[in-house]
MARBA-3410 file (N, C-alpha, C, O; in Angstrom, 1 decimal):
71
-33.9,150.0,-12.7,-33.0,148.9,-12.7,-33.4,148.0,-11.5,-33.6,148.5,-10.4 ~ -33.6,146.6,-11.6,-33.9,145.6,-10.8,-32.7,145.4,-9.2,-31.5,145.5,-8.8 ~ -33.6,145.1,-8.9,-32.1,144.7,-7.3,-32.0,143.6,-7.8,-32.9,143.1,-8.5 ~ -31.0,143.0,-7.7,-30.5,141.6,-8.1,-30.0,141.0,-6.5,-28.9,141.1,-5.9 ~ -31.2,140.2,-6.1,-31.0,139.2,-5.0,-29.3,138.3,-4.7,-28.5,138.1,-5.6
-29.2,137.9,-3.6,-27.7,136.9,-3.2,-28.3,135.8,-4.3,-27.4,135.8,-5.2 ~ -29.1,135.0,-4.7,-29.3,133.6,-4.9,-29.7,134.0,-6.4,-29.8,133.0,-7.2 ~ -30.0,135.8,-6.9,-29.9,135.8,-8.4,-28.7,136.0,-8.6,-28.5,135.9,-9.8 ~ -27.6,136.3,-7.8,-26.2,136.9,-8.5,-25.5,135.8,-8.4,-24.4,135.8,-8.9 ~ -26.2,134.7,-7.7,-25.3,133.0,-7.8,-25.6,132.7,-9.2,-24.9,132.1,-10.1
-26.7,133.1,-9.3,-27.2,131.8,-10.3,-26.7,132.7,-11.8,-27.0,132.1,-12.9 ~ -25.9,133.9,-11.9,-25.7,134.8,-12.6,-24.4,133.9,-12.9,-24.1,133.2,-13.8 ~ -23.7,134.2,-11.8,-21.6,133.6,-12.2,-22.3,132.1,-12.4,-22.0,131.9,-13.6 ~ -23.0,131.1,-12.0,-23.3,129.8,-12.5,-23.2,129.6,-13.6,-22.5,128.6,-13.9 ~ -23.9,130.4,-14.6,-24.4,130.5,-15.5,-23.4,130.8,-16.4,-23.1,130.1,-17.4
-22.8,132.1,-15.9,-21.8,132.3,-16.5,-20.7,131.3,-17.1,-20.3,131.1,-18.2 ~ -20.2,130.8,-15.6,-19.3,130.0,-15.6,-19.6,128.5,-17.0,-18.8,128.0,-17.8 ~ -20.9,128.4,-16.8,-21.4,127.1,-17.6,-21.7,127.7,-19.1,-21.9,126.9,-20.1 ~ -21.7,128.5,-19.3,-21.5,129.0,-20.7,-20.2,129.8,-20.8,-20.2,130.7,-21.6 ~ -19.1,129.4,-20.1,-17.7,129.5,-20.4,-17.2,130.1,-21.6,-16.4,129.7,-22.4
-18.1,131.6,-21.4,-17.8,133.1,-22.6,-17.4,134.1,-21.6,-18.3,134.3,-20.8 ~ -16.3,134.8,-21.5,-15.4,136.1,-21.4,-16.9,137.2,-21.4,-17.7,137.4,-22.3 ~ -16.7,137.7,-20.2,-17.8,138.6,-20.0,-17.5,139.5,-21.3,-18.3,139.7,-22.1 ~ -16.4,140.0,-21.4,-15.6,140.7,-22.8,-17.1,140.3,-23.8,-18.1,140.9,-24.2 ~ -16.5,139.1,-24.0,-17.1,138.4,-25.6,-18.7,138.6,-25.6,-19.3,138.8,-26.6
-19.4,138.3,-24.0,-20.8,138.0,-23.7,-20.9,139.1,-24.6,-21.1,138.7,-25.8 ~ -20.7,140.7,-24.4,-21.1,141.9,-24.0,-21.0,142.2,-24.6,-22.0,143.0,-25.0 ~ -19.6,142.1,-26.0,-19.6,142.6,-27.4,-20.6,141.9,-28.4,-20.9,142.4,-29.5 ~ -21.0,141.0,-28.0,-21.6,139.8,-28.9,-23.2,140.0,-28.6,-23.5,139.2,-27.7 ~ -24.2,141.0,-29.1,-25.2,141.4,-28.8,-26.1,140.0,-28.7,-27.0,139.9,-27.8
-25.8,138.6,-29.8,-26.3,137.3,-29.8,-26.6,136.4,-28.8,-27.6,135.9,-28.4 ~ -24.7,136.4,-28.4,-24.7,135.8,-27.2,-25.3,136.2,-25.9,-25.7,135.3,-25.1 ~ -25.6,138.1,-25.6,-25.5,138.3,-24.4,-27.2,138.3,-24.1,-27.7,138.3,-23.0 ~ -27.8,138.4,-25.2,-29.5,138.1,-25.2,-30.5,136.6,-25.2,-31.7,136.3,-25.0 ~ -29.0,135.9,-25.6,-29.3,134.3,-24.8,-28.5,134.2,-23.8,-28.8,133.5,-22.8
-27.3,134.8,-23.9,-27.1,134.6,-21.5,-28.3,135.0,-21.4,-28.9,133.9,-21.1 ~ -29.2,136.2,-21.5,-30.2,137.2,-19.9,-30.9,136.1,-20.9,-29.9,135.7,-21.5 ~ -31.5,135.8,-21.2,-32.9,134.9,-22.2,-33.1,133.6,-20.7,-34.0,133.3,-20.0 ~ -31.9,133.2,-20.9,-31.5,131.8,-20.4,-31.5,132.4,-18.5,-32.1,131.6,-17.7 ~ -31.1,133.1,-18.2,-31.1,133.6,-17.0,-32.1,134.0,-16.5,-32.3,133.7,-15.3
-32.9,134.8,-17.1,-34.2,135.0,-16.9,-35.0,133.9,-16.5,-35.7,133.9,-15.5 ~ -34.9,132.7,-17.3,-35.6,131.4,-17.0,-35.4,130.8,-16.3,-36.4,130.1,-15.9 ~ -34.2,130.7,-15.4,-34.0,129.9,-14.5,-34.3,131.2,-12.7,-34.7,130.9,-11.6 ~ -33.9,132.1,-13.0,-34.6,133.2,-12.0,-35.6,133.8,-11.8,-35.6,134.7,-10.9 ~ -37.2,133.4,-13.0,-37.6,133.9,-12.7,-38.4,134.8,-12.7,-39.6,134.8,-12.4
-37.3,136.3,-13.3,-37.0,137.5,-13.1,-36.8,137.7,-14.6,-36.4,136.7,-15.3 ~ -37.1,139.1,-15.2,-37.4,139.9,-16.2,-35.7,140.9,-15.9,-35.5,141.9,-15.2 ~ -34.8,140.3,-16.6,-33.8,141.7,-16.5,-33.4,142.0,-18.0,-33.3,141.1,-18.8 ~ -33.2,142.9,-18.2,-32.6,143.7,-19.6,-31.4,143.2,-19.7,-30.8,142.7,-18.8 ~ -30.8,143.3,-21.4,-29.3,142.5,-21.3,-28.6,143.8,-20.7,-27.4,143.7,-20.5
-29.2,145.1,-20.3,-27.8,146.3,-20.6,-28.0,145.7,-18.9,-26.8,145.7,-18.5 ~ -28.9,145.3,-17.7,-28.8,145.0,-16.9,-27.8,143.8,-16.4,-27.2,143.7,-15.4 ~ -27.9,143.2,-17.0,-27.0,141.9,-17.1,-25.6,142.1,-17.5,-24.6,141.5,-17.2 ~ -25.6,143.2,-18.3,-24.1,143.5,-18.5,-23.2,144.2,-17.8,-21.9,144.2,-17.6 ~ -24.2,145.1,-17.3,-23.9,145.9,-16.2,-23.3,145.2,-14.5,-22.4,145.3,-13.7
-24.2,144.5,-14.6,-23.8,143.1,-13.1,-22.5,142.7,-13.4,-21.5,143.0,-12.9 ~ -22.7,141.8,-14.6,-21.4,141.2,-15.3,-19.9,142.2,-15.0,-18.9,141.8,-14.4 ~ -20.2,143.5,-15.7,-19.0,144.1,-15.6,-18.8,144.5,-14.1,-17.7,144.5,-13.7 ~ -19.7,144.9,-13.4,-19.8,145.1,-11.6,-18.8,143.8,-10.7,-17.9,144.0,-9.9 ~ -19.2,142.6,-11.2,-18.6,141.9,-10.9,-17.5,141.2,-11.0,-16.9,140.5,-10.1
-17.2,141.3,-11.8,-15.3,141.1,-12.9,-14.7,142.7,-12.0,-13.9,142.7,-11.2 ~ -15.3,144.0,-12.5,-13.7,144.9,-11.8,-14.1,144.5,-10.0,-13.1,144.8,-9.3 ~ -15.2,143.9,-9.1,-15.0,143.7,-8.1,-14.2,142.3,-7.8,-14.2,141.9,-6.7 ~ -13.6,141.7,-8.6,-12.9,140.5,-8.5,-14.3,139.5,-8.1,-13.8,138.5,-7.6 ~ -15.6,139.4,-8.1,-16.2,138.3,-7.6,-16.3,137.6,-8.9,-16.8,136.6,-8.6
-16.1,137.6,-10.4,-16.6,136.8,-11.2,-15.5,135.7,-11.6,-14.4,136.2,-12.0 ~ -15.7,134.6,-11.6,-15.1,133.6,-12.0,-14.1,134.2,-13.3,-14.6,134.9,-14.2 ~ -12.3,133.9,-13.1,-11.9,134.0,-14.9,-12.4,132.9,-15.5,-12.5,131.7,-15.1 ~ -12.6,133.6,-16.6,-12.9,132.4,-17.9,-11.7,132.8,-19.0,-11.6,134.0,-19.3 ~ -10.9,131.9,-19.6,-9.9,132.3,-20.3,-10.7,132.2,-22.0,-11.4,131.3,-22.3
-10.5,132.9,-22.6,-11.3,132.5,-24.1,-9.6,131.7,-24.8,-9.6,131.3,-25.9
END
């Protein structure tokens, strides 16, 4: 599993936020959550797996750091 840097976990809720999908929906929606990490990957960089990405995502919603997004 990758360390995920302060300036990769910004650019993670960024991202998030700007594609304004319910970590819920990212994570059930095998489509969507392989163009979130697709698109995230490009802009970081960095090589992470979606189950990595989902994993952060859910880390960071029950730690209260991720933006709500209401669907």
């Amino acid at each position: 599993m990758a360390r995920w840097s302060v300036q990769q976990t910004e650019q993670l809720r960024d991202l998030y936020v700007k594609t304004n999908i319910t970590s819920d929906d990212l994570i059930k929606e095998q489509s969507r959550l392989d163009m979130f990490t697709k698109e995230l990957n490009a802009q970081t960089g960095t090589i992470f797996s979606t189950e990595e990405v989902a994993g952060k995502l859910l880390r960071l919603r029950k730690s209260k750091k991720l933006p709500r997004i209401r669907s």
